[in-house]
C-alpha positions as CSV (number, residue, x, y, z in Angstrom):
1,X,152.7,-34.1,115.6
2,X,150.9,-31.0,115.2
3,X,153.6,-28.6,116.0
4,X,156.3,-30.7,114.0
5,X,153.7,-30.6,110.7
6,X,153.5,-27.1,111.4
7,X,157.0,-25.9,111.7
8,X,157.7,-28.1,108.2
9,X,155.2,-26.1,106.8
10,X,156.7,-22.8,107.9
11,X,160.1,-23.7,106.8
12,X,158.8,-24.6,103.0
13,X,157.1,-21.1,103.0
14,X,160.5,-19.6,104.2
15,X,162.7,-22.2,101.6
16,X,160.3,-23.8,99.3
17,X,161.8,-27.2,98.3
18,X,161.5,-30.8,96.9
19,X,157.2,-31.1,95.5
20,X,155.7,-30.4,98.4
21,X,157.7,-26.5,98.1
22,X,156.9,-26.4,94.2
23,X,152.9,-26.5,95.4
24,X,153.5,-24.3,97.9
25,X,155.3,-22.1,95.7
26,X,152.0,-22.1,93.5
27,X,150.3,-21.6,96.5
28,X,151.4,-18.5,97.2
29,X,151.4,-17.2,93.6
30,X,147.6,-17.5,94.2
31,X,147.9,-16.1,97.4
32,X,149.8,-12.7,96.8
33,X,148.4,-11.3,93.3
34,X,146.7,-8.5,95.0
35,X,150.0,-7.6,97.1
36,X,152.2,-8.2,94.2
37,X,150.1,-5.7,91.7
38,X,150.1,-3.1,94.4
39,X,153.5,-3.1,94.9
40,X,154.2,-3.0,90.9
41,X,152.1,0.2,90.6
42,X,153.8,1.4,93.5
43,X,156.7,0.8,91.8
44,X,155.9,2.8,89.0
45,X,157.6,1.1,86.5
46,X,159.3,3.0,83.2
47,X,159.9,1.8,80.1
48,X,163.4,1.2,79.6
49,X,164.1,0.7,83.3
50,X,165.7,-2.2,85.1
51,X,164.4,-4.0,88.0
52,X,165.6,-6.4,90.9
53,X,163.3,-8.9,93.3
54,X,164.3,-10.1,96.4
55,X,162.7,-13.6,97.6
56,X,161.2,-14.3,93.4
57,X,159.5,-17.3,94.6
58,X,157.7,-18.8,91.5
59,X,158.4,-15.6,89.4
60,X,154.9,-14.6,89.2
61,X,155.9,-11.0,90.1
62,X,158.7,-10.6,86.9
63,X,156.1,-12.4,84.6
64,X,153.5,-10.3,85.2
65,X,155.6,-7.2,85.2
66,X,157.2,-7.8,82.0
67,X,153.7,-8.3,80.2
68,X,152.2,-5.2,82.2
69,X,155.0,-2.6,81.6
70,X,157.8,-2.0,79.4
71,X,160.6,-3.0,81.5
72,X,164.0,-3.7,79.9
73,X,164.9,-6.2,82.1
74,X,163.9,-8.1,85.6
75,X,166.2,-10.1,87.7
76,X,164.9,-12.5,90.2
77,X,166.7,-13.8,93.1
78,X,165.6,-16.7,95.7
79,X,167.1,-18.5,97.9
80,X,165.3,-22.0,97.1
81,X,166.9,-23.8,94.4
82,X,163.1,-25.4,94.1
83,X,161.9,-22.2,93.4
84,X,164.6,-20.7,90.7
85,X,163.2,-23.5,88.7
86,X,159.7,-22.9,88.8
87,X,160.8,-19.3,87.8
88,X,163.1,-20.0,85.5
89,X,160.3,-22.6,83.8
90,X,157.6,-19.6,84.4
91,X,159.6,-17.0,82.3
92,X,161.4,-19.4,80.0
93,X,160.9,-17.1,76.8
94,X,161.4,-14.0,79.1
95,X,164.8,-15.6,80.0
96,X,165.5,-16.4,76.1
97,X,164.9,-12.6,75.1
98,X,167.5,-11.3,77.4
99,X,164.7,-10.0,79.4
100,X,165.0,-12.0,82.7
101,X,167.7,-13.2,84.7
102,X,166.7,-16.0,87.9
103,X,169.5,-16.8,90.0
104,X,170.0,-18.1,93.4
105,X,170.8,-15.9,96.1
106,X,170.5,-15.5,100.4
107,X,169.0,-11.9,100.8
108,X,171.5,-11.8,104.3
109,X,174.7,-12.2,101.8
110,X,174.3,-10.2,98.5
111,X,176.8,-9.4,96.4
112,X,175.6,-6.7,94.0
113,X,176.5,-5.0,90.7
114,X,177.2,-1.2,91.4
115,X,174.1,1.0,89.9
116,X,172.9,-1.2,87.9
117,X,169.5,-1.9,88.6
118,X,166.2,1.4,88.6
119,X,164.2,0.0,91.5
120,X,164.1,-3.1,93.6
121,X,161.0,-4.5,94.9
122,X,160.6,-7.5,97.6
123,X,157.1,-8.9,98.5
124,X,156.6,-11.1,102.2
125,X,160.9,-11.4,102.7
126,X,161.6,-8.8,105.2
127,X,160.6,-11.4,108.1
128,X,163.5,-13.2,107.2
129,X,166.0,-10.6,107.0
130,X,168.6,-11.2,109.6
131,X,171.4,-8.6,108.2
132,X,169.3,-5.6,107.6
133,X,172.5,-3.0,107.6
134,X,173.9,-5.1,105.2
135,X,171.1,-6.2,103.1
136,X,169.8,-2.6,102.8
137,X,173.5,-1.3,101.9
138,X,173.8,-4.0,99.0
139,X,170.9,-2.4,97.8
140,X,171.7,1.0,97.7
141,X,174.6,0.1,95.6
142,X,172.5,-1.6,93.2
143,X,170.4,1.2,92.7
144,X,171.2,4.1,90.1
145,X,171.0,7.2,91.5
146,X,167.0,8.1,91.7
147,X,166.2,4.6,91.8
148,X,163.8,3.0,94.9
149,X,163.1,0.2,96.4
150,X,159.4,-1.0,97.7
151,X,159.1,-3.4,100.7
152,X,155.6,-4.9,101.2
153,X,154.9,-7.3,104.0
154,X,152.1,-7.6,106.4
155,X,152.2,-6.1,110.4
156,X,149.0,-7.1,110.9
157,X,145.7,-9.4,110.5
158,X,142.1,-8.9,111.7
159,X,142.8,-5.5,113.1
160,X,145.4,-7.1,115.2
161,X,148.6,-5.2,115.2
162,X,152.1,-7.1,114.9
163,X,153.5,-4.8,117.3
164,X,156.9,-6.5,117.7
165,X,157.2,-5.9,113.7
166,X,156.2,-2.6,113.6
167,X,158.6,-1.1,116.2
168,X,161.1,-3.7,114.1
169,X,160.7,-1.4,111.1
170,X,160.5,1.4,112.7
171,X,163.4,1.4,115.2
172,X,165.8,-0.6,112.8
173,X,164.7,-0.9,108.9
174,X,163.8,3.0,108.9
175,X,166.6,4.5,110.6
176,X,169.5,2.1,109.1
177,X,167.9,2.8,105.4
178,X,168.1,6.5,106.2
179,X,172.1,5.9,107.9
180,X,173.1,3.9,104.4
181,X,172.0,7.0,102.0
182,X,168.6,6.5,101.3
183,X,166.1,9.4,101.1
184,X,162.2,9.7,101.9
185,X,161.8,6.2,103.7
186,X,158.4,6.5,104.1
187,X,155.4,3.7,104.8
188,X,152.9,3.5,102.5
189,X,149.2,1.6,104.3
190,X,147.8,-0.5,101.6
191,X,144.4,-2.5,101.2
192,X,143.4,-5.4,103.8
193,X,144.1,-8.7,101.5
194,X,142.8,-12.0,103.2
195,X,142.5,-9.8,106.7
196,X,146.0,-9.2,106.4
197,X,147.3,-5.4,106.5
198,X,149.3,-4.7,103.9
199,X,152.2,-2.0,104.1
200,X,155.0,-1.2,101.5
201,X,158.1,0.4,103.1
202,X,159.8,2.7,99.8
203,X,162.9,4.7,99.7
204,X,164.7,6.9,97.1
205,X,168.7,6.6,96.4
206,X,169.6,10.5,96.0
C-alpha cells in the first residue's frame, strides 16, 4: 500500500491533477521560491524582453517575474490541465493585460514560434525529458538570436551525488545543446535548498 501511495504521489508531482494535484501544486510553490528566484536573477531579465517556462506548474514563477522585472510578456506552458488553471487563476489580470499567456503543452512534443521568445527558463522538468534532441532544438528556434535558456534541477541531496543524472547531463544534455547551435553551455552550482543541490544548466543562441 505503501509503494502504490507512493508512486500516486510521484505521478501528481510529474502531472498534477484533479484536488489532490491543485494542493500539490501549492505545495511546491512553497517548496521552490528559493530555486525559482535564483533562476530569475540568473536569468537576468530586461525590460522589454520576452520569456518562455517549461513545466509552469502553478505559475508562481511568471507571477513573480512580472512584478519583479519589466518583462513584456511571459508564457507558461504545462502539461497538467490542473495546473494551467491554477496558473491561469494566479495571473488572471497578467493574462487580461496582454502580459501572460498559459497554455497546455508536453515538453517531449513542442511546437514553437520561430525567434520569438528572449530567454526560456525551466525549474525541476528536465527529469522528465524523454526527447532531449528534440526538446532542446524547439528551443533554440524559439529563442532570438542572443537569447538563453536556464535549466535548474537538483543532482543531488545531503552531499549525496545523483551520479546517474549527472553523467545524464553531461554526456547527453551538454553535448546535444552544443550539436543543435547553442553556445557557452555551461553549469552554474547554486545554494543547498532543503539539502538539495541546486544547479542551473544555461546556454546562449549565437
Amino acid at each position: 500500500m505503501k509503494r502504490l501511495w507512493n508512486g500516486f504521489i510521484d505521478q501528481q508531482y510529474a502531472k498534477p491533477r484533479g484536488i489532490i494535484g491543485a494542493s500539490i501544486g501549492e505545495i511546491m510553490v512553497r517548496q521552490h521560491q528559493e530555486e525559482m528566484k535564483w533562476t530569475i536573477d540568473i536569468l537576468d531579465v530586461q525590460a522589454g524582453e520576452a520569456f518562455l517556462e517549461l513545466g509552469t506548474g502553478a505559475g508562481h514563477a511568471i507571477a513573480y517575474l512580472l512584478s519583479q522585472k519589466d518583462a513584456k510578456h511571459v508564457t507558461g506552458l504545462d502539461l497538467s490541465k490542473t495546473m494551467v488553471r491554477s496558473a491561469t487563476f494566479r495571473n488572471r489580470q497578467a493574462i487580461e493585460a496582454n502580459r501572460a499567456t498559459i497554455q497546455q503543452a508536453d515538453v517531449n512534443h513542442l511546437k514553437l514560434l520561430h525567434e520569438t521568445v528572449d530567454g526560456i527558463f525551466s525549474i525541476h522538468t528536465i527529469y522528465f525529458w524523454e526527447s532531449v534532441d528534440q526538446t532542446l532544438q524547439e528551443l533554440h528556434r524559439a529563442l532570438r538570436p542572443g537569447g538563453r535558456f536556464v535549466l535548474t534541477y537538483c543532482d543531488g541531496k545531503a552531499g549525496i551525488e545523483w551520479l546517474d543524472l549527472q553523467t545524464r547531463i553531461e554526456q547527453e544534455f551538454i553535448p546535444l545543446a552544443e550539436q543543435v547551435g547553442f553556445k557557452e553551455v555551461v553549469l552554474i552550482r547554486g545554494p543547498i535548498i532543503r539539502s538539495f543541490h541546486t544547479v542551473a544548466l544555461v546556454g546562449y543562441k549565437g
